[in-house]
C-alpha positions, 0 to 999 in steps of 0.5 A: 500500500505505501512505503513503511518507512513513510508510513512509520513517520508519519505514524511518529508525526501523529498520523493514526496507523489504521489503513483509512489514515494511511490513504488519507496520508497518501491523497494528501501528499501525492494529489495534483490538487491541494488537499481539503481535509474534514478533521473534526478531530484535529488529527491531520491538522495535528500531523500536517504541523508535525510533518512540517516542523522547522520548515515553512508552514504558515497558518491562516485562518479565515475571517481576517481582512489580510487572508487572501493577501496572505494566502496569494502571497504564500502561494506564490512564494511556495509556502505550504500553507495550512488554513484553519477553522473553515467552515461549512462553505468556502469562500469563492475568493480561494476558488482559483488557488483551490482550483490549480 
């Protein structure tokens, strides 16, 4: 199914071992796409964080007037970015960055 060292580490970043995390952990590293990741556990958002230690990881959240100045600007620069505490709809804004 994966690599087992890969799937070791991500197991030491907090990812469950079970095969259902596990593929997740795959769509969400590999996809052409950016990943959305419906985490009512805090469990990806808690990996991604771990996985992305001492690198470049910036954390938005949605609601601030400067998000999208921020966001484009990450994009653009190659940052990863993690967006935080998304509700239910999407803001239309991001449609272009979502759709890359």
């Amino acid at each position: 199914m994966g690599d087992p060292v890969i799937l070791r580490n991500w197991g030491i970043a907090g990812l469950p071992s079970d095969q259902v995390s596990s593929e997740n952990g795959i769509l969400t590293t590999q996809a052409e796409r950016y990943a959305l990741c419906i985490d009512p556990q805090q469990q990806a958002n808690a990996w991604i964080k771990n996985m992305n230690k001492g690198g470049d990881l910036k954390i938005l959240k949605f609601g601030p007037a400067n998000f999208l100045r921020e966001i484009t600007a990450a994009v653009r620069n190659g940052i990863t970015v993690l967006v935080e505490d998304v509700e239910e709809g999407v803001d239309p804004a991001i449609d272009p960055i979502l759709n890359k």
